[in-house]
C-alpha positions as protocol buffer text, in pm:
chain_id: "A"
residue {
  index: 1
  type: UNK
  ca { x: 0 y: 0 z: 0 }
}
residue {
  index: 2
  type: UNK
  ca { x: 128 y: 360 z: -103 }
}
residue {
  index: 3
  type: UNK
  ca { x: 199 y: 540 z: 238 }
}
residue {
  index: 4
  type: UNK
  ca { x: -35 y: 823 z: 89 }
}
residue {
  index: 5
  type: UNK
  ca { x: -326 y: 598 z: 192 }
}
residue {
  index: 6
  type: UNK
  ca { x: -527 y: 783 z: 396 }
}
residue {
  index: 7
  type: UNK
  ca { x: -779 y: 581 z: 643 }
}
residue {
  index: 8
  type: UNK
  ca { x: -1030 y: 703 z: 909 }
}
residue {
  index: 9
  type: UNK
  ca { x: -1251 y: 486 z: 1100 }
}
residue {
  index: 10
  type: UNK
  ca { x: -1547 y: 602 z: 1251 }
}
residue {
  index: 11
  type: UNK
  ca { x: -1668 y: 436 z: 1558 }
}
residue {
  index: 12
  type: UNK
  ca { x: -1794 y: 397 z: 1889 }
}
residue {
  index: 13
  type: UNK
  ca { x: -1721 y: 238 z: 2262 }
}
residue {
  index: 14
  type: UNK
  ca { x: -1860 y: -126 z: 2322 }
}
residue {
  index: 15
  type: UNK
  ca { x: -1896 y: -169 z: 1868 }
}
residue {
  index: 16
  type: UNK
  ca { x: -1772 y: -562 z: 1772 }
}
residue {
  index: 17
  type: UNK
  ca { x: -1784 y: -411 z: 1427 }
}
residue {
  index: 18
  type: UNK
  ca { x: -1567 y: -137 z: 1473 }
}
residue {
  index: 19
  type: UNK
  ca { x: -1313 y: -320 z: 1656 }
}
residue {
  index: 20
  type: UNK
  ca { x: -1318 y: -605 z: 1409 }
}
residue {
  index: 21
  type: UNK
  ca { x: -1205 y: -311 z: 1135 }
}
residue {
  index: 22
  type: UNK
  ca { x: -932 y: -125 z: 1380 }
}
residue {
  index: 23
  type: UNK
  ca { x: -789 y: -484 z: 1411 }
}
residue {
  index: 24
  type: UNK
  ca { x: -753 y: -587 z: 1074 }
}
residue {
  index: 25
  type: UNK
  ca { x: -636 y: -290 z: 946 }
}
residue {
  index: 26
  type: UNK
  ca { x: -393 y: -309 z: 1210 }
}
residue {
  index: 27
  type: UNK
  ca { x: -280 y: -653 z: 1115 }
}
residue {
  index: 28
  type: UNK
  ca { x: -241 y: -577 z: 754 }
}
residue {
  index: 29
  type: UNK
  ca { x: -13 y: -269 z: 860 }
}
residue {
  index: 30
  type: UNK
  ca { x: -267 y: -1 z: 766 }
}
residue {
  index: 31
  type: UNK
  ca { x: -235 y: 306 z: 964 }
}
residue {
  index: 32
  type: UNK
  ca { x: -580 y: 463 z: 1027 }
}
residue {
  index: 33
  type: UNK
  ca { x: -744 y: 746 z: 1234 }
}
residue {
  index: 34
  type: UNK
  ca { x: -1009 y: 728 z: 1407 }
}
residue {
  index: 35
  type: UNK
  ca { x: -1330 y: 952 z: 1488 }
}
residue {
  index: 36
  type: UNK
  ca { x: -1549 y: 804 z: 1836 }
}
residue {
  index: 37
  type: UNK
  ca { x: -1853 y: 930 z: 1781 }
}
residue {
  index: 38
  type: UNK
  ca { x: -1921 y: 779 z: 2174 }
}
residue {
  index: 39
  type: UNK
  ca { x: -2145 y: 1066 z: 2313 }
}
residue {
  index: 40
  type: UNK
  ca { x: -2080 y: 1329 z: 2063 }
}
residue {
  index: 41
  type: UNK
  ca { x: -2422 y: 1354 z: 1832 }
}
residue {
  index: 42
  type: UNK
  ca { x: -2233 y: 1610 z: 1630 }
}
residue {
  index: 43
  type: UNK
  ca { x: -1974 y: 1337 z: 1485 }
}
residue {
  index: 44
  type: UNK
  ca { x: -2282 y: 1137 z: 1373 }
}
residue {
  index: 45
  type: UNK
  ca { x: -2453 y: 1448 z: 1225 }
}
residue {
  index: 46
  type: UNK
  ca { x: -2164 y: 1487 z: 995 }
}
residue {
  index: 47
  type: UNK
  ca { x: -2223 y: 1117 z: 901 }
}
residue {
  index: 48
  type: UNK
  ca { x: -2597 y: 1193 z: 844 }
}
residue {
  index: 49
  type: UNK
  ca { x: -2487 y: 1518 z: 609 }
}
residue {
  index: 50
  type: UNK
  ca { x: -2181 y: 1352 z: 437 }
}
residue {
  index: 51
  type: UNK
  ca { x: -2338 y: 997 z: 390 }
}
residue {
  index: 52
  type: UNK
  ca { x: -2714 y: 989 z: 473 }
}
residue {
  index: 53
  type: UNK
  ca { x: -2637 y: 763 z: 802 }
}
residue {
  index: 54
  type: UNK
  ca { x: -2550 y: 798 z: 1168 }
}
residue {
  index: 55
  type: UNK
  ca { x: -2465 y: 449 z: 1229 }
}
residue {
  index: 56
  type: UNK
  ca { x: -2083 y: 324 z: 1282 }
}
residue {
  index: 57
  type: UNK
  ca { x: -1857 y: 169 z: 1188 }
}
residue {
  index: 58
  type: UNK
  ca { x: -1780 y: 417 z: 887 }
}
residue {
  index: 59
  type: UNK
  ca { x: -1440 y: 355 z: 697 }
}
residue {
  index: 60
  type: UNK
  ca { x: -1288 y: 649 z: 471 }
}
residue {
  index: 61
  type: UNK
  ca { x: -1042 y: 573 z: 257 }
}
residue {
  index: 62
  type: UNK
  ca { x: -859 y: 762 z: 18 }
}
residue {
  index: 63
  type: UNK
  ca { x: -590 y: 909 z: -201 }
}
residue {
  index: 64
  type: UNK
  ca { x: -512 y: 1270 z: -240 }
}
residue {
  index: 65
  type: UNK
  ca { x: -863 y: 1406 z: -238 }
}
residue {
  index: 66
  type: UNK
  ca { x: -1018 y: 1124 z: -370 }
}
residue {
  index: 67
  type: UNK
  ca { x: -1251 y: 929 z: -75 }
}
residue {
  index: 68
  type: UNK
  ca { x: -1459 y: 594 z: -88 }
}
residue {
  index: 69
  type: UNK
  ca { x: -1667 y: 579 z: 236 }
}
residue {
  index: 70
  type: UNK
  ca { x: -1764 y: 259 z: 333 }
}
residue {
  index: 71
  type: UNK
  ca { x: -2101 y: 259 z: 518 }
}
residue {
  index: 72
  type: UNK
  ca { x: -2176 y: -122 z: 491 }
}
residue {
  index: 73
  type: UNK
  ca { x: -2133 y: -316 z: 798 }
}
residue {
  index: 74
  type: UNK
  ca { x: -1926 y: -588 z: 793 }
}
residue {
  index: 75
  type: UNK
  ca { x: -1519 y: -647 z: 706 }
}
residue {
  index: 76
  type: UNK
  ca { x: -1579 y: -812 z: 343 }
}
residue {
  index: 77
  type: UNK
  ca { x: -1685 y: -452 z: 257 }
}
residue {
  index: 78
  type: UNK
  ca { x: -1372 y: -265 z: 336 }
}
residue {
  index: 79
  type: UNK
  ca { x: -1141 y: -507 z: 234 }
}
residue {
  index: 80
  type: UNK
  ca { x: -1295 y: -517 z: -140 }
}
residue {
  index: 81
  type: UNK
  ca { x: -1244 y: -143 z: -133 }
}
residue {
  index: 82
  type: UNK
  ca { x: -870 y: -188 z: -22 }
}
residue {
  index: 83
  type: UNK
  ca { x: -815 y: -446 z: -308 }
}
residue {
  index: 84
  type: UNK
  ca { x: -1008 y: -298 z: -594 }
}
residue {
  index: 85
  type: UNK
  ca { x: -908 y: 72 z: -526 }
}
residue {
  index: 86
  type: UNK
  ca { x: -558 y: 69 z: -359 }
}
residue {
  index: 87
  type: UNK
  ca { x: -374 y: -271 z: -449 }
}
């Protein structure tokens, strides 16, 4: 992966989902940042504005300017975003 691979997790406390992400991008050697939308309603308003949903986890990844977000729930989603956009 190019090091200009820019990833941001959105989450929340006590989310299997979100964890599940954080780890595997941590065991493929991803760096990521991450937004904890855990008791702050305005994180999950930007969500709603940007993406139509306040539910986490949300993955953004990107290039340059150029995002995908990745609203779907579940790991298989991400990773086909990794390997069809950034292998």
């Amino acid at each position: 992966m190019s090091k200009e691979l820019s990833v941001v997790v959105w989450s929340k406390e006590g989310c299997s989902y979100c964890e599940e992400v954080k780890e595997y991008l941590t065991e493929q050697n991803i760096a990521y940042q991450t937004v904890d939308v855990t008791n702050h309603d305005e994180f999950r308003d930007i969500l709603d504005v940007k993406y139509g949903i306040r539910h986490v986890p949300v993955v953004e990844i990107g290039k340059g300017e150029v995002y995908k977000g990745v609203t779907e729930v579940g790991l298989e989603h991400v990773k086909a975003v990794l390997e069809k956009e950034y292998a």
